[in-house]
C-alpha positions in Angstrom: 7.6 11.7 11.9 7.8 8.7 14.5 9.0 4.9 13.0 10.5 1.7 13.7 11.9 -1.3 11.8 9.4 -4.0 12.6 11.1 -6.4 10.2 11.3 -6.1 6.8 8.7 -3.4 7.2 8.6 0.5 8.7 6.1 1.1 11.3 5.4 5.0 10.7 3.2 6.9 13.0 2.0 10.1 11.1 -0.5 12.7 11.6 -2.5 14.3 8.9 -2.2 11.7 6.7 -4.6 9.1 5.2 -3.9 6.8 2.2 -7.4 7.6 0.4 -7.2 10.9 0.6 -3.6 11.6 -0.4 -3.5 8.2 -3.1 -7.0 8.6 -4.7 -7.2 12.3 -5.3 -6.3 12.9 -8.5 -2.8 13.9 -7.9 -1.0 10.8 -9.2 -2.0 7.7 -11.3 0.3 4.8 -10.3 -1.4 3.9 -7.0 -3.6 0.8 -7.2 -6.2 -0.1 -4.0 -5.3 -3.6 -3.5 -7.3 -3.9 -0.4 -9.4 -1.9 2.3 -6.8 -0.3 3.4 -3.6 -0.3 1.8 -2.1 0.8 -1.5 0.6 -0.6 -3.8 2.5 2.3 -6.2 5.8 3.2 -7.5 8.2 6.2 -7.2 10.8 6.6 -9.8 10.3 3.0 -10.4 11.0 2.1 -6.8 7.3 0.1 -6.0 5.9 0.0 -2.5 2.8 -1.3 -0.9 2.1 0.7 1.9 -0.9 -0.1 4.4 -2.9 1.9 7.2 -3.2 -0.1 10.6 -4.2 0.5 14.6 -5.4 3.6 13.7 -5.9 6.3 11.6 -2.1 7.4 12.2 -0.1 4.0 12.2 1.2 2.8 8.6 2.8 -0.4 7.2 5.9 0.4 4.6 6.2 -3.3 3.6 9.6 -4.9 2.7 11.1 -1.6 2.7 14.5 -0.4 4.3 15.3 2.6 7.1 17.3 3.7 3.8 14.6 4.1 2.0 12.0 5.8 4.1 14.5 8.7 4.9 16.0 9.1 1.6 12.7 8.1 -1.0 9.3 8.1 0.7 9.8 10.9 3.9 10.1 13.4 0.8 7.7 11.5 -1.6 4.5 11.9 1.4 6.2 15.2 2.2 6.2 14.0 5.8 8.4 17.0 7.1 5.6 19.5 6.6 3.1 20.6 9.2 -0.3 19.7 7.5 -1.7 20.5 11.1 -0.5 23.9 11.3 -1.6 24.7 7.4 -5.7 23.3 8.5 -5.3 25.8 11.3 -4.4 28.6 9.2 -6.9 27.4 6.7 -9.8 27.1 9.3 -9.7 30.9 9.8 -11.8 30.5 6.5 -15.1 28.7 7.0 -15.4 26.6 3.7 -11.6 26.0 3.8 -12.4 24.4 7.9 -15.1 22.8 6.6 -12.9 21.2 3.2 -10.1 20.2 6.1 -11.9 18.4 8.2 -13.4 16.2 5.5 -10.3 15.5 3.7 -8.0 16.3 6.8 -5.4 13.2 5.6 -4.2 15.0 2.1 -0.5 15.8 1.6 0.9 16.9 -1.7 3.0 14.0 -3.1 6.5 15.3 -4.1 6.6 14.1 -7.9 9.2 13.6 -10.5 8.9 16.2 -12.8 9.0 14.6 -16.1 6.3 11.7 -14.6 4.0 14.6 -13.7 4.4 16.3 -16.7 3.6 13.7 -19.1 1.1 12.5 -16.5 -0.6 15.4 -16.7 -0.5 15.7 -20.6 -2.0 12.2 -20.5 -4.7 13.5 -18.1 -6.1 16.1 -21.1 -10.1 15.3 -21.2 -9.6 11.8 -20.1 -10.4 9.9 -16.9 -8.8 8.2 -14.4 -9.3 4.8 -15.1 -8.2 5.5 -18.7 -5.5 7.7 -17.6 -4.2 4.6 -15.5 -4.3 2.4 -18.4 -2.5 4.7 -20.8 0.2 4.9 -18.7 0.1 1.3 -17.3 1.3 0.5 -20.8 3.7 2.5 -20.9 5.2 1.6 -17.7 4.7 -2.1 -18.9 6.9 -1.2 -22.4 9.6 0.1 -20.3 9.7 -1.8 -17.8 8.6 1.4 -15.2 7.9 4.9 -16.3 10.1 6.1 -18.8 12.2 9.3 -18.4 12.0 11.9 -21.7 15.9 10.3 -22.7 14.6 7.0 -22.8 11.8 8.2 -24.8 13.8 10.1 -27.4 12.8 8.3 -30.3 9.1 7.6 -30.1 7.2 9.2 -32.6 3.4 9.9 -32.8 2.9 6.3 -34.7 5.5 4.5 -32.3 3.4 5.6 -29.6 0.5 4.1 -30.9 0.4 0.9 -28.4 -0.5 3.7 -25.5 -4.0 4.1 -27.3 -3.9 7.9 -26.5 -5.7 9.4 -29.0 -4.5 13.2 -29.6 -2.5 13.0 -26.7 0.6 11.4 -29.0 1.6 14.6 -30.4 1.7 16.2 -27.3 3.8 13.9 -25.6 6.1 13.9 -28.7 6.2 17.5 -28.7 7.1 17.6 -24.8 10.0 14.8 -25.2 11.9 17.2 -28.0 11.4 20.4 -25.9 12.8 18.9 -22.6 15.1 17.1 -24.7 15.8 20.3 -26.6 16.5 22.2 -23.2 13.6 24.6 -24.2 11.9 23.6 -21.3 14.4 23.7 -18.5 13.0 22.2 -15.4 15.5 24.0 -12.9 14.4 27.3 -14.0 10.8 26.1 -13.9 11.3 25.4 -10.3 12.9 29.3 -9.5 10.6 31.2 -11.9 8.0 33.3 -10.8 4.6 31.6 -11.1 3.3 33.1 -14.5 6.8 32.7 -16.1 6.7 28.9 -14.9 3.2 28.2 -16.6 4.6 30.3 -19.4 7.3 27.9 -20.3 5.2 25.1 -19.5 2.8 26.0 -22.3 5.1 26.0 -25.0 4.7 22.3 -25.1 1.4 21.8 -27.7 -1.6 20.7 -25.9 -0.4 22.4 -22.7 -2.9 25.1 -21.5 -3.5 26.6 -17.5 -4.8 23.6 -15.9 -2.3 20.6 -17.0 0.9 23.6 -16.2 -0.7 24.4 -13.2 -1.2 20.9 -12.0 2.9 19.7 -13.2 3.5 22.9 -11.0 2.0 21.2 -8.1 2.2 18.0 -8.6 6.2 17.8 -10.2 7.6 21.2 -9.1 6.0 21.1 -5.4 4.9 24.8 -6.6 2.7 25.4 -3.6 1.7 28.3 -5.0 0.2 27.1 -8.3 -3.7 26.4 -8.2 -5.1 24.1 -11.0 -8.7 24.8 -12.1 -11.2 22.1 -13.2 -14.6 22.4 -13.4 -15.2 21.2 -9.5 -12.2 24.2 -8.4 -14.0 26.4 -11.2 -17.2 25.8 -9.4 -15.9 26.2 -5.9 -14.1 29.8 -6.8 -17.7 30.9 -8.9 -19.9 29.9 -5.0 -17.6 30.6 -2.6 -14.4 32.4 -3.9 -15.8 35.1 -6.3 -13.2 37.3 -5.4 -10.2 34.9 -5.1 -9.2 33.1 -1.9 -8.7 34.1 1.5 -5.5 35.6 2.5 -4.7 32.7 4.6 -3.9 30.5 1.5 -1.2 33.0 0.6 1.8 30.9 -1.0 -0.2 27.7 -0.7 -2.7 28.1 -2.6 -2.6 24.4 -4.2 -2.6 22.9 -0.6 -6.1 24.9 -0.2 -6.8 23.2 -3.5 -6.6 19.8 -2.9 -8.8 20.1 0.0 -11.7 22.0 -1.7 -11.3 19.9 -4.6 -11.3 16.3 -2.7 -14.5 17.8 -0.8 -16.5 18.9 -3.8 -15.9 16.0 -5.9 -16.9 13.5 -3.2 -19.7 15.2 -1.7 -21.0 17.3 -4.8 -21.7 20.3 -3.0 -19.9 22.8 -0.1 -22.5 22.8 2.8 
C-alpha cells in the first residue's frame, strides 16, 4: 500500500483492486454508485466516498484523514493482503485463471459482524435492490446501522417500517441470541468451520448459505464457501469433486471470483 495526503483527501495507489468488482459484488449493501467511477458507503457508520482515477490503481479517499486510512479503511479493503500472489496460486487451476483475470480487482471487505449477520439474514430470497432498501431504512431510523444493543427492543411488529416480510422474526430471533450470549461472536471467529456454521444456525431462518456468507463476509473466515445457485452451478460443471487444492484455506476468496464471473457473464468459457 502506497498513499499521500493530497488535501483533505488520500491518494492510494493499490494493486488488485477495483471499486466494481469489490463494491458491487454481493458482499455488502451500503455502497451506492454515485458516478462512473466512484462509490459513496459507510463502515461502522463512518461514510466515505471513495473514487478510482489515472488508472486502474490510483484511488481518491475524499475528505478523509491519514488516521483513518490506517486505522478504518486499510483493514476495511483488506489492503495488507497479497491478492496478487492468491491469483497466482489460483491460476494453477484453469477456470479459477480464467475467473481471476475477469474479476482480478475483488478483495474481501472486512465486515462488522453483527452488520453482516443481519445483512445477511435480510439477504434471505430477496434482491439487492430490495435488500438495500430494507436496510436503508433501517439505517435511516437509527441514524446508521444499528448494533444488536441498540436494537434490543424491537419486536416483529416494531420492525414493521423495514417492510421485511418473514425476515422480522429472524432478525428478532438473532438480536435475543447475540444479546443472550448464545451466539458468541469471539468463539465464532476461533471455532472450527462446521462448529462456526453450527452456532450460526441456531438463529431461525439461518441455514448454510446466509452462515457461510456472515463467515466470510463478518468473521473474514477465508475458509467458509457460500453456495447460491451461480456457486451451486459452478461446483455441478466444473468442481464435481470439490475445488482444487490450491484454494486450500481460502476457499471463499476462490468464491468471489467464480461467483462475480458467472453472474456477469452467465457461463465459465
Amino acid at each position: 500500500m502506497d498513499y499521500k495526503i493530497d488535501g483533505k483527501d488520500i491518494l492510494l495507489k493499490q494493486s488488485d483492486f477495483a471499486l466494481d468488482d469489490t463494491l458491487d459484488c454481493g458482499q455488502a449493501f451500503r455502497w451506492e454508485k454515485i458516478s462512473e467511477n466512484a462509490y459513496q458507503g459507510a463502515f461502522l457508520n463512518k461514510p466515505l466516498v471513495i473514487s478510482c482515477e489515472n488508472g486502474n490503481d490510483i484511488f481518491r479517499l475524499h475528505n478523509t484523514t491519514e488516521s483513518d486510512l490506517l486505522t478504518v479503511w486499510k483493514e476495511y479493503f483488506d489492503l495488507d493482503t497479497d491478492y496478487g500472489e492468491i491469483k497466482r496460486r489460483f491460476s494453477e487451476d484453469e477456470t479459477l485463471s480464467k475467473a481471476c483475470a475477469y474479476a482480478g480487482g475483488i478483495r474481501i471487505l472486512k465486515q462488522d459482524s453483527w452488520e453482516a449477520l443481519s445483512s445477511f439474514i435480510i439477504s434471505q430470497n430477496n434482491n439487492i435492490p430490495r435488500i438495500k432498501g430494507i436496510i436503508g431504512r433501517l439505517c435511516e431510523h437509527y441514524e446508521g446501522y444499528p448494533s444488536a444493543e441498540q436494537m434490543r427492543d424491537e419486536t416483529v411488529d416494531s420492525l414493521g417500517y423495514l417492510r421485511s416480510g418473514f425476515r422480522a422474526k429472524y432478525l428478532v430471533d438473532a438480536i435475543s441470541k447475540v444479546l443472550s450470549g448464545e451466539i458468541d461472536f469471539s468463539a465464532v471467529r476461533s471455532l472450527p468451520l462446521d462448529d462456526a456454521r453450527s452456532a450460526l444456525m441456531k438463529i431461525k431462518g439461518v441455514g448454510p448459505k446466509v452462515a457461510d456468507c456472515a463467515l466470510l463476509f463478518g468473521f473474514y473466515r477465508l475458509d467458509a464457501f457460500p453456495k447460491d445457485v451461480w456457486v451451486k452451478r459452478v461446483m455441478a460443471q466444473w468442481y464435481p469433486n470439490g475445488l482444487p487444492e490450491c484454494t486450500k484455506g481460502l476457499e471463499g476468496i476462490a468464491q468471489q471470483y467464480l461467483f462475480h464471473y458467472i453472474r456477469r457473464r452467465g457461463a465459465l468459457v
